[in-house]
C-alpha positions as CSV (number, residue, x, y, z in Angstrom):
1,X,6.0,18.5,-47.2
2,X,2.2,20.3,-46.0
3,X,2.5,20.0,-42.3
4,X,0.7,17.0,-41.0
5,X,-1.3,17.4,-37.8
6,X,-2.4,14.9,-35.0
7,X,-4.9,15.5,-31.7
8,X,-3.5,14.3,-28.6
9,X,-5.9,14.1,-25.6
10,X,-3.3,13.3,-22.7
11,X,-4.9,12.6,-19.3
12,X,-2.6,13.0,-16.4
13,X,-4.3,12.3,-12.6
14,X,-4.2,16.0,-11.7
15,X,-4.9,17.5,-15.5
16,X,-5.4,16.9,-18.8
17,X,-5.0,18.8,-22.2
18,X,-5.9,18.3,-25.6
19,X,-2.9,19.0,-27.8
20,X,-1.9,18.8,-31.5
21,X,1.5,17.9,-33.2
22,X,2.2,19.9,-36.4
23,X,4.9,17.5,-38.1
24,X,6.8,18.5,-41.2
25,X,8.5,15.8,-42.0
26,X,11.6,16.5,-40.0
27,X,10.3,18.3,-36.7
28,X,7.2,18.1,-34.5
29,X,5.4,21.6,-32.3
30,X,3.2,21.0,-30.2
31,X,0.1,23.6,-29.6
32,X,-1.7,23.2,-26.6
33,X,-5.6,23.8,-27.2
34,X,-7.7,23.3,-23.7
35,X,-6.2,22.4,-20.6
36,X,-8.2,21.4,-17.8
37,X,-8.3,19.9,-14.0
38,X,-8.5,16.3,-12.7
39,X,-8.1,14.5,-10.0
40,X,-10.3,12.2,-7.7
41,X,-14.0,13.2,-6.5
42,X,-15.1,11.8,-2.8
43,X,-18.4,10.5,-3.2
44,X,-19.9,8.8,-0.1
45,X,-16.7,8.1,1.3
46,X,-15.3,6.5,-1.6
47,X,-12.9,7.9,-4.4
48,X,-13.9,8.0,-7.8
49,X,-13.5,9.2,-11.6
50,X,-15.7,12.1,-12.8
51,X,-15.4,10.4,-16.5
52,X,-18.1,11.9,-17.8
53,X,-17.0,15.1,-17.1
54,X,-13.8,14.5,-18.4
55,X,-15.4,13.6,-21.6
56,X,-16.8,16.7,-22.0
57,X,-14.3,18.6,-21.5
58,X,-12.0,16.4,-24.3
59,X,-15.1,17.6,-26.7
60,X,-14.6,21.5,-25.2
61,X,-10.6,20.9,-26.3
62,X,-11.3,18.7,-29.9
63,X,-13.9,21.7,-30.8
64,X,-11.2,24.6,-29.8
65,X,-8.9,22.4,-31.6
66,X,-10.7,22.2,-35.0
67,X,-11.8,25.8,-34.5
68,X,-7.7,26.8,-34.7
69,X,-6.8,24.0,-36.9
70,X,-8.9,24.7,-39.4
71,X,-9.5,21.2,-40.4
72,X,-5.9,20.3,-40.7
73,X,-6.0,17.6,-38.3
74,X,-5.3,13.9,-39.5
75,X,-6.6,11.7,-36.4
76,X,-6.8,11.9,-32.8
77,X,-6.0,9.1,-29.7
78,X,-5.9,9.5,-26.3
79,X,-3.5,8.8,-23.4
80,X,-3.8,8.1,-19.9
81,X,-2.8,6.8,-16.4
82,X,-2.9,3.3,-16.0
83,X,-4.5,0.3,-14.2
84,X,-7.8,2.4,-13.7
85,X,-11.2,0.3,-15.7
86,X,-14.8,0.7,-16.9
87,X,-17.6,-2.1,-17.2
88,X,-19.8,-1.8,-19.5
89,X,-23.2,-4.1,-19.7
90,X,-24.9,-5.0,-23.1
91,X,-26.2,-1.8,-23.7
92,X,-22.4,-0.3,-23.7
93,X,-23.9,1.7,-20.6
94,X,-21.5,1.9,-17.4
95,X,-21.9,-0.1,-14.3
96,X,-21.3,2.0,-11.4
97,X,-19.1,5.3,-10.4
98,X,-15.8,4.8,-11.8
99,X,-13.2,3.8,-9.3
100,X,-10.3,6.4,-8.5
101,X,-6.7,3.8,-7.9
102,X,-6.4,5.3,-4.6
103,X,-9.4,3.8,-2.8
104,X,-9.0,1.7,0.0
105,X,-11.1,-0.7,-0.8
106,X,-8.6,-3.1,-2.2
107,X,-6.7,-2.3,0.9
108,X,-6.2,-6.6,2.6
109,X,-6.8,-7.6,-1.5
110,X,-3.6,-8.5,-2.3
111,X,-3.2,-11.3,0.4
112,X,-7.2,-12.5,-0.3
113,X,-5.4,-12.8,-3.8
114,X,-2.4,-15.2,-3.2
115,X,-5.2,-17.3,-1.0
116,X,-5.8,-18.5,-4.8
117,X,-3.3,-18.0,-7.1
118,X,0.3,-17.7,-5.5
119,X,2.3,-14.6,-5.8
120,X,5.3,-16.4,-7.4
121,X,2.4,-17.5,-9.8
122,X,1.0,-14.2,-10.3
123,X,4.5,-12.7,-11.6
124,X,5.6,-15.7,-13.4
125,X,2.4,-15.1,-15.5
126,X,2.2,-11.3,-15.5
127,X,5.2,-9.7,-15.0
128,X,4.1,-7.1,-12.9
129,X,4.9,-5.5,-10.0
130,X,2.7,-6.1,-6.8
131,X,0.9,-3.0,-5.7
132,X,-2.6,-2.6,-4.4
133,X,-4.2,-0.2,-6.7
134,X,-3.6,-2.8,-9.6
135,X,-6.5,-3.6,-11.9
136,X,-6.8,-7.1,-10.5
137,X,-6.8,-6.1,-7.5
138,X,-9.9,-3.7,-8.1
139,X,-11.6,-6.4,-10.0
140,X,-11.5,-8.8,-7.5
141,X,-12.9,-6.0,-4.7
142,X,-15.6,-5.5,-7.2
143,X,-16.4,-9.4,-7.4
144,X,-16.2,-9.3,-3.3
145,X,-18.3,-5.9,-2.9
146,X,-20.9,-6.1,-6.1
147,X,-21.1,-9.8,-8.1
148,X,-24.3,-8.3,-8.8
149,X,-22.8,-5.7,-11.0
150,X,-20.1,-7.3,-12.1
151,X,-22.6,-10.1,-13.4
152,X,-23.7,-7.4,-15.6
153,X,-20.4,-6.8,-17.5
154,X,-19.9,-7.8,-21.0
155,X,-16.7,-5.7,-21.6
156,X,-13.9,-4.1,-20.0
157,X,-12.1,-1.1,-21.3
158,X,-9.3,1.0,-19.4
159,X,-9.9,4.4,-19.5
160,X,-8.1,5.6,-22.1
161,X,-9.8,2.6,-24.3
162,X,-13.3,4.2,-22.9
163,X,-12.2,7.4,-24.2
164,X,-11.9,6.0,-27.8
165,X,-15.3,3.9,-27.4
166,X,-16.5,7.5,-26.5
167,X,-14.8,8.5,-29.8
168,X,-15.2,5.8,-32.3
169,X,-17.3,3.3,-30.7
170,X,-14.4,0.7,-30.4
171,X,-14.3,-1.6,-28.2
172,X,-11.0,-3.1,-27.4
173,X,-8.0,-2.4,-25.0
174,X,-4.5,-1.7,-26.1
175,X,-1.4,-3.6,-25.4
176,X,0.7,-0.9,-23.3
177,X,-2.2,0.0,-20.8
178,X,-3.7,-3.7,-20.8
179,X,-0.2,-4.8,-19.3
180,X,-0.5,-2.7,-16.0
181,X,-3.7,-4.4,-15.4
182,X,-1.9,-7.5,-13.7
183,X,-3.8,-9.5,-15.9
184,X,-2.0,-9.9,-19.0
185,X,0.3,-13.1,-20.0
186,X,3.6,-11.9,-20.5
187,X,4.6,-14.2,-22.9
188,X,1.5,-14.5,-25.0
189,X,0.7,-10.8,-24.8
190,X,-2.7,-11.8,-24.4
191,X,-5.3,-11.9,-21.5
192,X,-4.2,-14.4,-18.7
193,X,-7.2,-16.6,-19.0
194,X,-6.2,-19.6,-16.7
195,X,-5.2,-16.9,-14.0
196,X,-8.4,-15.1,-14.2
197,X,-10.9,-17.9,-14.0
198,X,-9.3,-19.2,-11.2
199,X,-9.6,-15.7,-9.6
200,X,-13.3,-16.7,-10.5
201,X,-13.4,-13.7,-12.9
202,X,-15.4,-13.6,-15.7
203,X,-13.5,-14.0,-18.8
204,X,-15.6,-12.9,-21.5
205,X,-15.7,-9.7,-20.5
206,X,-12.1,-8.9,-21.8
207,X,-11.2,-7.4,-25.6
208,X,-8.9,-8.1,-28.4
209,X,-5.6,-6.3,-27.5
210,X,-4.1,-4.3,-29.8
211,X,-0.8,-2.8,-30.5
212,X,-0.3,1.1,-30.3
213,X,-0.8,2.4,-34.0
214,X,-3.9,0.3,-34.3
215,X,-6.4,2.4,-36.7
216,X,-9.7,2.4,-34.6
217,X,-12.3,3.5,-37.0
218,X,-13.4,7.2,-37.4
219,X,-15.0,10.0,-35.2
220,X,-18.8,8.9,-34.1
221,X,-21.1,11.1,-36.2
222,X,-22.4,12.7,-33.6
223,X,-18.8,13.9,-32.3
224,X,-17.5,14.9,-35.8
225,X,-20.4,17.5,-36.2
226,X,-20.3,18.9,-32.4
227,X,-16.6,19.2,-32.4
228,X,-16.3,20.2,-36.5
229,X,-13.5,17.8,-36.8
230,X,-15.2,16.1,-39.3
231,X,-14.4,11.8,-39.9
232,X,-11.0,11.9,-38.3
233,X,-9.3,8.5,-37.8
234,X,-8.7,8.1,-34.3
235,X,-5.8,5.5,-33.6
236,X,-4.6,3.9,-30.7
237,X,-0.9,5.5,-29.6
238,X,0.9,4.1,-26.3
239,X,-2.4,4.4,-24.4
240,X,-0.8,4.5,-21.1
241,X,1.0,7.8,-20.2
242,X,4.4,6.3,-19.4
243,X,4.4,4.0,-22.8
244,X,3.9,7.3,-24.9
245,X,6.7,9.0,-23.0
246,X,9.0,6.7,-23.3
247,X,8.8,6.0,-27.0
248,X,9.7,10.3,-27.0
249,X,12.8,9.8,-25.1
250,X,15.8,11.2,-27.6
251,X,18.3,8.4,-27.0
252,X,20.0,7.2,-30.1
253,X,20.8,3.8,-28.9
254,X,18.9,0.6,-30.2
255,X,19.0,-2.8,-28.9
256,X,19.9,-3.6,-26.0
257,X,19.8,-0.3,-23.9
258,X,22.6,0.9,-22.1
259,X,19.9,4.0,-20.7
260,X,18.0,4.2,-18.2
261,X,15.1,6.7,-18.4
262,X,12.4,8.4,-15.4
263,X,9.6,9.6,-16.4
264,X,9.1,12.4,-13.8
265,X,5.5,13.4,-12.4
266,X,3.1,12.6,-9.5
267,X,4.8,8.8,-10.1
268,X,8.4,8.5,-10.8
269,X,8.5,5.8,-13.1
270,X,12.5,4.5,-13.8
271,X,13.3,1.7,-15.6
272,X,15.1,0.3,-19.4
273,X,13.7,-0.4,-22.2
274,X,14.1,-4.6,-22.7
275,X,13.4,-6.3,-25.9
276,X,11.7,-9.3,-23.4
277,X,9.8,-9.4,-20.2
278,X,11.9,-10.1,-17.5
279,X,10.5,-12.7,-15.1
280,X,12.8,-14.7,-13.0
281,X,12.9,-14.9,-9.5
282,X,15.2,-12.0,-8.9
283,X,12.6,-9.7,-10.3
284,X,9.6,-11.0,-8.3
285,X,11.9,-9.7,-5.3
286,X,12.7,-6.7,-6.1
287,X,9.2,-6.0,-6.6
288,X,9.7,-4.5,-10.3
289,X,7.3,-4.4,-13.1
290,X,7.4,-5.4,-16.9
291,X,5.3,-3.1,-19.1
292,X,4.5,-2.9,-22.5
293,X,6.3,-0.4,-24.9
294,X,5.9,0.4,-28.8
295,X,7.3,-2.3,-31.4
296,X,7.1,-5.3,-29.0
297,X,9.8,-4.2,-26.4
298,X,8.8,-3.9,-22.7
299,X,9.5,-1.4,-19.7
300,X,10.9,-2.8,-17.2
301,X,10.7,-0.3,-14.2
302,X,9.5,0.5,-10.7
303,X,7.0,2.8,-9.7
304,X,8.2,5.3,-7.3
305,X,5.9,7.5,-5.2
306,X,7.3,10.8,-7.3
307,X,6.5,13.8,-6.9
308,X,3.3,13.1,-5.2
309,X,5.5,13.8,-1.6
310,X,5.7,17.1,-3.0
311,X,2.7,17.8,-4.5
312,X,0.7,16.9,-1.3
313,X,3.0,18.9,1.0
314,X,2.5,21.9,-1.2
315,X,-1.2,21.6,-0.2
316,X,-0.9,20.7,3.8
317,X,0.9,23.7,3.6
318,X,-1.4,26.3,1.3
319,X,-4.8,24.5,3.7
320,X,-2.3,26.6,6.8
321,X,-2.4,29.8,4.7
322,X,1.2,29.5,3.2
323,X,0.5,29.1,-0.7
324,X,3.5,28.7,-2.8
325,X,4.7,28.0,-6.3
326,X,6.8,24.5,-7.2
327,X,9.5,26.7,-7.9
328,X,9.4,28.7,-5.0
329,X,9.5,25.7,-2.7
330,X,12.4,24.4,-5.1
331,X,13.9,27.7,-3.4
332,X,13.3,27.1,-0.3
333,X,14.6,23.4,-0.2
334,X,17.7,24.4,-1.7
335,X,18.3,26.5,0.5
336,X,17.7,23.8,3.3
337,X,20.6,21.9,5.2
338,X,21.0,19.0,3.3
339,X,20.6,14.8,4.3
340,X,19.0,16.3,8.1
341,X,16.2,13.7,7.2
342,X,15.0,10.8,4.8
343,X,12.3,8.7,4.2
344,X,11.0,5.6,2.1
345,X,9.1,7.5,-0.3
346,X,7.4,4.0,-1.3
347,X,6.1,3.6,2.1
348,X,2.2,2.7,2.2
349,X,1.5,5.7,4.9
350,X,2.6,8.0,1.8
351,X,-0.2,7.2,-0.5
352,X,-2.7,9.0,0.3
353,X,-2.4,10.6,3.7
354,X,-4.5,13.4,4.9
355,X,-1.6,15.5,5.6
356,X,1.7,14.6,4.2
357,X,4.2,17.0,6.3
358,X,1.7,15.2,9.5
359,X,3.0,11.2,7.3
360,X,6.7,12.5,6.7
361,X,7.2,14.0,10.7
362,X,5.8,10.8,11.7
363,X,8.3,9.0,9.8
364,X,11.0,10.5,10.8
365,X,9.5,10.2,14.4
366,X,9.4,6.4,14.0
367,X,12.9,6.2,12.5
368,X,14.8,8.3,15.1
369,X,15.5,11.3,12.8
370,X,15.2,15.4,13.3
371,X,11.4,15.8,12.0
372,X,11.8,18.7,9.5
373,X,10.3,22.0,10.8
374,X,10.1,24.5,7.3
375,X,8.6,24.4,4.6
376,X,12.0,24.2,3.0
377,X,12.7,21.1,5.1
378,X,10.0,19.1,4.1
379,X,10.8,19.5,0.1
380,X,14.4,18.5,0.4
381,X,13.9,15.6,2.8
382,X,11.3,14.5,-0.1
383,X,13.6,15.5,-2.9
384,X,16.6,13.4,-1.4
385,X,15.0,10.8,-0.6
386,X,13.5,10.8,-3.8
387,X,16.6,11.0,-5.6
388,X,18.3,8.0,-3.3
389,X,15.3,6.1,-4.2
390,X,16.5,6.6,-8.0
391,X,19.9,5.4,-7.1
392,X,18.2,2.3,-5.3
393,X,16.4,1.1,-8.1
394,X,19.3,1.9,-10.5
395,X,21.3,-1.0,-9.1
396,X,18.1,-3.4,-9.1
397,X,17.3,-2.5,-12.9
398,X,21.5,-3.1,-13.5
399,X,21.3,-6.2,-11.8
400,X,18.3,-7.5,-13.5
401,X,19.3,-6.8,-17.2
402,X,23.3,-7.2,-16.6
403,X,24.1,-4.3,-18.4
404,X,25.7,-1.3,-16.8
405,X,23.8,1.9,-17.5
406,X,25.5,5.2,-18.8
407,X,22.9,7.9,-18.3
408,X,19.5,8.9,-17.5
409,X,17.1,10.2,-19.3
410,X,14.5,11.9,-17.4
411,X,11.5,13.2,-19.5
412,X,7.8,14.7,-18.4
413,X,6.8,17.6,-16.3
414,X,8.9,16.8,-13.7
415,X,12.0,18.0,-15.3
416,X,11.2,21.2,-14.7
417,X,12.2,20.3,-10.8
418,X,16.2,21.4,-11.7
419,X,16.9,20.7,-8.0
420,X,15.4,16.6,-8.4
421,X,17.4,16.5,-11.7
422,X,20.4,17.7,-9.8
423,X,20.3,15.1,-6.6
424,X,19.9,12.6,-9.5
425,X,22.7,13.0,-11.3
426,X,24.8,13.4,-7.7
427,X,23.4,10.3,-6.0
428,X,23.3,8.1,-8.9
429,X,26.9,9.3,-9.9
430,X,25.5,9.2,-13.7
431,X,24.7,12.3,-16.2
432,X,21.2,12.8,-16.5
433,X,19.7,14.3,-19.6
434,X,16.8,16.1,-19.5
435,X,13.5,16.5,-22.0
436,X,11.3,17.0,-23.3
437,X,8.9,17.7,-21.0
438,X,6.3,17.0,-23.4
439,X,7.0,13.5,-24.0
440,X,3.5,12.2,-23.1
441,X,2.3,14.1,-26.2
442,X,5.4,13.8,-28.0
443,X,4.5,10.3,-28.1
444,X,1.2,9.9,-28.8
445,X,1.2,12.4,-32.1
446,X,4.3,10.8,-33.5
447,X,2.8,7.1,-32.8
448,X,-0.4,8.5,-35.0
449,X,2.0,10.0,-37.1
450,X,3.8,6.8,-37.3
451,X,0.5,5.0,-38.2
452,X,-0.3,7.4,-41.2
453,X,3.3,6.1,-42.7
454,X,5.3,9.8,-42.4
455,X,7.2,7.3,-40.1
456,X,8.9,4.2,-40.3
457,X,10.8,3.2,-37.0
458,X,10.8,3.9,-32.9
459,X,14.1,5.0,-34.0
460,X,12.6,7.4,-36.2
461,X,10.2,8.8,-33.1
462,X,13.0,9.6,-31.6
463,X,15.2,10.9,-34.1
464,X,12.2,13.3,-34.4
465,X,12.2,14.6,-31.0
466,X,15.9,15.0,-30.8
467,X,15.6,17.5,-33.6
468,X,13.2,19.1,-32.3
469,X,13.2,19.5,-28.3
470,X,16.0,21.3,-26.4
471,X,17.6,19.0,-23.9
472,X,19.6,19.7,-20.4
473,X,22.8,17.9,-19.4
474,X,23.2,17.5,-15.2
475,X,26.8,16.3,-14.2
476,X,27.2,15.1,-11.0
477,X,29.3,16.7,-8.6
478,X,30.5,15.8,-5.6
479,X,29.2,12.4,-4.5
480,X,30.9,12.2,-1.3
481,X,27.9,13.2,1.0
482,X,25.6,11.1,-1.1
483,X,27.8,8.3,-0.4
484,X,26.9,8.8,2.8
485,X,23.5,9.2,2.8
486,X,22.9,6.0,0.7
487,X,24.3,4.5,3.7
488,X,21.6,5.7,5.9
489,X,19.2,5.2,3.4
490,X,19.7,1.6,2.9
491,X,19.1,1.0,6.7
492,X,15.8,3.1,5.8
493,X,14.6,0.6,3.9
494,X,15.4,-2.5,5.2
């Protein structure tokens, strides 16, 4: 067959690209076209989206796009990060600087929350897992801090959902980012009305749901000329970054999952793919959260605090005049002594410190370890940890589902860290397979690709991407002094 080719604009929370998926019926190459920064912008003490200028730069990368395509391209959709939200009033204008998750004003919201609605109740209806920066969370601290504004609304759209208003003028939400809202019935699949009114939360504002593969109209006029793409369809993939990864994971199992997968970036993200949401009591403990996935199945998973550790001791230590490279401070932590420290990475002082080395030494301060002095000793201590952290929810997800899992997948940019993928594999005593690192992508072009009918199946997806990504195998070696350390981590963290 003619190759087939789909846009993907993928919006991570410290970049985004615009990408296209040449599929020929058996394989899929990607092409990257514009790549770009992101990442929060303090205004007047608060943190907050620049989506405007995001959405200029996804016309910089749509026109580079058509300009190299040569009007190839089928249709375009867009992925992001999730829980983050726009309000629109009635003349689709937006109310207000976009929030950025990691403000602090929904720090205390969480317990103003369960003053209404119990958190038992919360979870039995949702599913999700309880974290601060979750889109009812922000909602509510928008109620508290502006009902003027919020009196306004007459729809809410996520932000990749915005990005396809931008696009198509659509106005709805799809299902995989709608379910990391906190305000989504995980039976029904549909908005959690009776939770949100008595939340005192004005209902009307919310769109239809719809499923990823959902054909969303065509490009605007106005963006088909300035970008020369022409009327491209523009479809709905896995909107949220995680959904679209994991439908690109290259396992060839069906049913009921004997895998477990992480999808490795600023968040860790590890859980299996169920065919329902799991809600019972045990869940709600553990703190674990049921997200939507492509053809009805859900994710259950944690969110972990990632590579984030890493990312933000990179920069304490380049703002002291010592810049270096991921891989170079890979080096340097493997050539660190190992388990001399560990932390929680999911502990709240890790979120968004001011200096991370200054949150980590702390830490291990207030837990009666060596503080690490190197560069080198910072990246392991976060690496391990990390990696014990994996092994920790491992046994939760096991629990949960009753089924034993067999290997790891572990897909997205952070595969790259061959170090991580190594403490994995030791300290979860499991074989971890890795790729593709693409997978975000990967996902969204073949869901599009999917929705034009050169695909049938999830299965298919998949069988797609396992002809045509390489993938790594990590053994694990010897577990003894992980054995160990899980010891000392366990105490960590209770």
């Amino acid at each position: 067959m003619v190759d087939k080719v789909y846009l993907a604009v993928d919006l991570g929370a410290e970049s985004g690209r615009v990408m296209s998926g040449s599929f020929d019926g058996a394989t899929v190459s990607l092409q990257q076209h514009h790549r770009f920064p992101n990442g929060p912008v303090n205004l007047g003490g608060t943190l907050r989206w620049n989506l405007t200028g995001l959405w200029s730069q996804i016309q910089n990368g749509l026109s580079k796009a058509a300009s190299q395509l040569n009007g190839t391209a089928i249709s375009v959709g867009v992925d992001t990060w999730g829980v983050d939200f726009v309000l629109l009033n009635r003349n689709d204008e937006l109310l207000g600087q976009p929030w950025h998750y990691r403000d602090a004003r929904t720090d205390g919201m969480m317990q103003k929350a369960f003053s209404r609605v119990s958190r038992a109740e919360i979870f039995a209806t949702t599913g999700l897992q309880f974290m601060n920066l979750n889109s009812l969370y922000q909602l509510l601290a928008m109620c508290e801090r502006d009902p003027e504004l919020v009196a306004q609304a007459r729809k809410f759209l996520m932000v990749p959902d915005y990005f396809h208003w931008c696009l198509s003028g659509s106005r709805v939400v799809e299902f995989t980012n709608a379910t990391t809202s906190q305000m989504l019935n995980a039976e029904s699949r549909n908005w959690a009305v009776d939770m949100l009114r008595r939340f005192e939360i004005p209902t009307e504002i919310f769109p239809e749901v719809v499923l990823p593969g959902t054909n969303l109209g065509v490009l605007r006029t106005e963006v088909a000329d300035a970008t020369g793409l022409g009327k491209l369809n523009v479809i709905a993939p896995a909107t949220h970054d995680t959904g679209a990864a994991v439908a690109a994971i290259p396992t060839t199992q069906t049913g009921h999952a004997n895998w477990a997968y992480i999808s490795s970036g600023t968040w860790s993200l590890m859980g299996v793919e169920t065919q329902n949401a799991i809600l019972s009591p045990k869940a709600l403990e553990r703190n674990v959260t049921n997200e939507g996935g492509v053809d009805g199945t859900w994710r259950l998973l944690k969110n972990i605090m990632g590579l984030w550790l890493v990312q933000r001791c990179r920069l304490a230590f380049a703002q002291r005049g010592r810049d270096y490279d991921y891989g170079e401070l890979a080096q340097l932590a493997a050539d660190a002594p190992s388990f001399r420290s560990l932390v929680d990475p999911d502990r709240p002082e890790f979120l968004d410190p001011s200096d991370m080395t200054t949150a980590i030494a702390d830490e291990c301060l207030r837990t009666e370890q060596p503080v690490p002095e190197t560069e080198g000793q910072f990246v392991r201590c976060s690496l391990e940890s990390l990696a014990l952290k994996y092994r920790m929810v491992l046994g939760w997800l096991e629990e949960l589902t009753d089924i034993p899992v067999t290997v790891i997948h572990i897909v997205g940019g952070g595969t790259q860290n061959r170090l991580l993928n190594q403490f994995t594999a030791d300290s979860c005593g499991r074989p971890v397979v890795t790729g593709p690192v693409e997978a975000t992508a990967l996902g969204n072009v073949l869901i599009q690709a999917r929705a034009a009918g050169d695909l049938t199946t999830l299965a298919d997806v998949r069988e797609v991407v396992r002809r045509s990504e390489t993938i790594e195998e990590f053994i694990p070696g010897d577990t003894t002094a992980w054995d160990d350390a899980w010891d000392r981590f366990q105490k960590l963290t209770h």
